[in-house]
N, C-alpha and C positions, 0 to 999 in steps of 0.2 A: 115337713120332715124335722124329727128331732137334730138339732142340734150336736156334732161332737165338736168335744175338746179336743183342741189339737195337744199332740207330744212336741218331744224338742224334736224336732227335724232337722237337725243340723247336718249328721251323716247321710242318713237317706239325701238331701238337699245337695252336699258334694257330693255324693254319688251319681246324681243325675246328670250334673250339670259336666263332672268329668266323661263321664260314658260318654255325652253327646258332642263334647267341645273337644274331644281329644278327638276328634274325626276334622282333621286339619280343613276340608272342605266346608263344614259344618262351621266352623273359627272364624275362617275366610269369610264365608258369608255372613255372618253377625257383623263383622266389622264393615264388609263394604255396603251392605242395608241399610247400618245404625249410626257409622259415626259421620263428622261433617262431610263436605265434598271436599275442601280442601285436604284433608287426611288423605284418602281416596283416592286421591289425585297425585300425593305425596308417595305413600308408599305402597311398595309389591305387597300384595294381602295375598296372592295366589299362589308365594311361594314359601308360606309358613314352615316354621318346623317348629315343633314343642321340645323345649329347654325343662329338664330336671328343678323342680324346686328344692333339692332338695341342700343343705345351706353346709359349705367346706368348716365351717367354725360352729364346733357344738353352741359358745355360748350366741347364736344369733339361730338356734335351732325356731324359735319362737319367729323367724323374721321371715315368713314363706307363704307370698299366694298361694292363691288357689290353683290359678296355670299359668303358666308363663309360654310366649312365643316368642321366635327372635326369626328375622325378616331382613329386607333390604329397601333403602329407597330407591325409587322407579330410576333408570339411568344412573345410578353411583353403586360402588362397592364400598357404600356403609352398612353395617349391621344395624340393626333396629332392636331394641327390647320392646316386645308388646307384653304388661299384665292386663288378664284379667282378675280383677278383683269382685267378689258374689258377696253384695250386702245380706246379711239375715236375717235382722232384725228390723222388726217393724216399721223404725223410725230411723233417719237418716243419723249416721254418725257423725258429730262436730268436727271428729278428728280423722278423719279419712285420710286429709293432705300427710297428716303426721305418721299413719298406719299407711300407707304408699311409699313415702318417703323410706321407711325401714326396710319396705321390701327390694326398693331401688338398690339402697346401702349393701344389700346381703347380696344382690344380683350382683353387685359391681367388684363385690370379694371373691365369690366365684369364677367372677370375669379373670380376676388378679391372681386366682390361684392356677387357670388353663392356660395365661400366655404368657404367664412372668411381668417382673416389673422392668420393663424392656426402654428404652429411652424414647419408641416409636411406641409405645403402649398408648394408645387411646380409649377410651369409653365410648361404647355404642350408644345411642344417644335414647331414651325411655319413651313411651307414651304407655301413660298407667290409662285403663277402662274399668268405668266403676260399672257392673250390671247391679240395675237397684227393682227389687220386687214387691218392696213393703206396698201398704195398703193404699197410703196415704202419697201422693207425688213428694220427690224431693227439692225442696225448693231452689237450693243453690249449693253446689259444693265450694267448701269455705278453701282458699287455697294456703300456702304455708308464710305469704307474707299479712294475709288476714287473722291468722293467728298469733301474729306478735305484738307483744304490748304495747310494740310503737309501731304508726304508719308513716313514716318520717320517709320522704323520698330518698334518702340518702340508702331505704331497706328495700328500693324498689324492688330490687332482683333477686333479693335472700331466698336461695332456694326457691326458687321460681320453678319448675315443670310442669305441661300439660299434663290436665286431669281431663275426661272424655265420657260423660255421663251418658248411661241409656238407660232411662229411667221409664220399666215397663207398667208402674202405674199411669201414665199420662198416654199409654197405648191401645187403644180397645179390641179385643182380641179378630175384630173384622180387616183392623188394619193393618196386622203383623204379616211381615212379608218375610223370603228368601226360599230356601230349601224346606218342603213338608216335615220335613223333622225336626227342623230349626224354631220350626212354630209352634210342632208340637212340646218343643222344650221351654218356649217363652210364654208358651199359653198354661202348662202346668205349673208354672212357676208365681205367674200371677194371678191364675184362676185357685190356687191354694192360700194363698198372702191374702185374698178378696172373701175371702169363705164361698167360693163355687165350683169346687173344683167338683162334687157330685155333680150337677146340673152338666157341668161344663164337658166331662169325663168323654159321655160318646162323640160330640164333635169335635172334641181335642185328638183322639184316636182316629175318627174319622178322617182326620187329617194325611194320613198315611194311607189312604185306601190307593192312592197311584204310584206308590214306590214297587216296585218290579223283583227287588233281592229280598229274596223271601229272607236268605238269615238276618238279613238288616231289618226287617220288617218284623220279626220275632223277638230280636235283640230290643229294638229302641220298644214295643210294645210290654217287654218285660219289664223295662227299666221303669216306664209308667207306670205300672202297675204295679210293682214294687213300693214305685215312691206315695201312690195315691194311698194303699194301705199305711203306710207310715205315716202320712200327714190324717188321714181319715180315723183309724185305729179298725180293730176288729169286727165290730160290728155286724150281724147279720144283711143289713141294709147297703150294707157297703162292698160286703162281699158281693151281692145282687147285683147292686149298682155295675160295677166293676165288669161279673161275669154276662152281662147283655152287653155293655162295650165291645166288649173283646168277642162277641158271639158274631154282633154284626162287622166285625172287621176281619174276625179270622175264622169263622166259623165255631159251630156246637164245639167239635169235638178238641182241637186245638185253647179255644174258652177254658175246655174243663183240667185237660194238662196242666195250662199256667196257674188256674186258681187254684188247684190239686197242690200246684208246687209250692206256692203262696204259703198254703194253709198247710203245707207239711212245715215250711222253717219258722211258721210261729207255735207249732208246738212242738218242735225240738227244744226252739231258744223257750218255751214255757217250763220243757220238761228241766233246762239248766235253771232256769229261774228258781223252780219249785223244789229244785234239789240244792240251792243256797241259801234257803230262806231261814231267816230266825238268827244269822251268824253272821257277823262282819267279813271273814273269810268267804263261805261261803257266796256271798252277795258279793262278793269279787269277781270268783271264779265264776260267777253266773252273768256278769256283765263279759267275763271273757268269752261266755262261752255265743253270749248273744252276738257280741262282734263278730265271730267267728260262723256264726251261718247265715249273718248278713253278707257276709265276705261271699261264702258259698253261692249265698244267693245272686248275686253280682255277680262273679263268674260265671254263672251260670246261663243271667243273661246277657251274656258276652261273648262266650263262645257254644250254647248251648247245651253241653255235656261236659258236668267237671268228670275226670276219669277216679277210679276210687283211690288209684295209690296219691295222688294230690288232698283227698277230701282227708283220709287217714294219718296226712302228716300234717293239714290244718286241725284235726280232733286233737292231736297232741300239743300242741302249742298253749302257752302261758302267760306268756310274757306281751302284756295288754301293746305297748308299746312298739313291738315286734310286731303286731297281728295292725297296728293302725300303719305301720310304712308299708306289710303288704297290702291292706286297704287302695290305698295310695297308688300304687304300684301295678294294679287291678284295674285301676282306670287308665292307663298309659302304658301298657305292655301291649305288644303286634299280638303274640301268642301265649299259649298255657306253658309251651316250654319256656319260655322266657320266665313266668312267673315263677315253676317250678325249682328254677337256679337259685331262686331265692329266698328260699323255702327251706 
């Protein structure tokens, strides 16, 4: 098979990994599979709740995981801050501890904006999770006192926190355990970083053939299919690929639905394309307009039917900036009314 280039997947990439991680069972299970036992052992994973990234002090706007959970340890009424942090790039970042550490700083502002600076004020205490996809394994994450210029014991402690690596190149996809969806999330993730993800495509769906809630079953098969064309691109072959996936999983006619939907938001987002082309302006308004049925498309498969008066008030939107916090927002909303408040 020829060969494609992959695109930047960055958004499709958080989109996935919110779709499937904002399902707080979904969370739970990642962490109790993947990190040590002593963790495990430590804290309640099964009574997660997802925390707002979203950051009280414009200027630390830039200081925001991907998701954040806050928790308890097993027998105590302490709070727990869980990130997860989703590497992207190929190759392990030197500076992870440093890019952790900011998002701690921003969490702990937010902490200090909900319960005041009180004299009983305490800090819930972090454990940062790096999920890593690249191709290549991560060797070792550097922590924030191997970053300083001196290793002088006297720096034992500088900024010392657990960092908690699951690093899904070192995992073959025969070996990924938890929830069917949870694999199907770990297996698209590395089976695209690996260059397999066509090969990979029908036993990665396959994977969900014993899940029982069909809108679960439509939703997480959207959000795959979704992401697989964004990392794969257009191609006739991929469309293929794709529509016998979803044939043997969800049947003919349901197959031709999703691909149908697929293939309508890429030539909407073309028709915005090719009506900005040649203009700086234009080629604005046509990146906004692509974020914007990417949006559709994710809501879409999330709650199965955006209604038209939501679809007609995301067609009016402009403001790129606006359109990435509903992004956002899309991945972590119960409901459409919830989202539509915000709108």
């Amino acid at each position: 098979m020829k060969e494609t280039k992959q695109a930047d997947v960055s958004q499709p990439h958080d989109l996935l990994v919110k779709h499937f991680l904002s399902e707080l069972y979904l969370a739970s299970d990642l962490f109790k599979n993947y990190l040590a036992e002593e963790w495990v052992e430590l804290v309640d994973f099964d009574s997660l709740k997802q925390e707002s990234t979203e950051t009280v002090d414009r200027s630390l706007a830039g200081l925001r995981s991907d998701l954040r959970y806050s928790t308890k340890l097993k027998g105590a009424n302490e709070e727990l801050d869980v990130f997860v942090v989703l590497e992207h790039q190929s190759r392990p970042d030197r500076f992870m501890a440093f890019r952790l550490l900011g998002y701690i700083y921003a969490a702990y502002q937010q902490h200090l904006s909900a319960t005041g600076k009180r004299k009983d004020t305490a800090f819930p205490p972090p454990l940062t999770v790096v999920l890593h996809h690249g191709k290549a394994p991560w060797k070792k994450v550097l922590t924030m006192r191997e970053l300083l210029s001196s290793q002088h014991d006297m720096w034992m402690d500088t900024l010392k926190f657990p960092i908690c690596l699951i690093d899904l190149a070192r995992i073959p996809p025969e070996q990924l355990r938890g929830h069917p969806a949870l694999c199907v999330l770990l297996d698209s993730l590395q089976s695209a970083s690996a260059g397999r993800f066509p090969e990979r495509l029908p036993e990665i769906l396959g994977r969900l053939k014993n899940v029982r809630e069909e809108g679960k079953l439509k939703s997480w098969s959207m959000a795959v299919s979704t992401y697989f064309t964004a990392v794969q691109g257009k191609a006739k072959e991929n469309t293929d690929i794709l529509f016998h996936a979803l044939k043997a999983l969800l049947g003919a006619r349901e197959a031709e639905k999703m691909t149908a939907t697929i293939a309508d938001g890429w030539k909407a987002e073309g028709r915005a394309e090719g009506k900005a082309e040649g203009k700086a302006e234009g080629m604005a308004e046509g990146a906004v307009r692509g974020k914007i049925e990417s949006l559709t498309l994710f809501l879409e498969s999330r709650f199965d039917e955006v209604p038209a008066s939501i679809q007609k008030k995301l067609a009016s939107l402009h403001d790129a900036g606006h359109i990435e916090r509903l992004t956002r927002l899309a991945a972590t909303c119960q409901s459409l009314k919830e989202f539509q408040k915000a709108l």
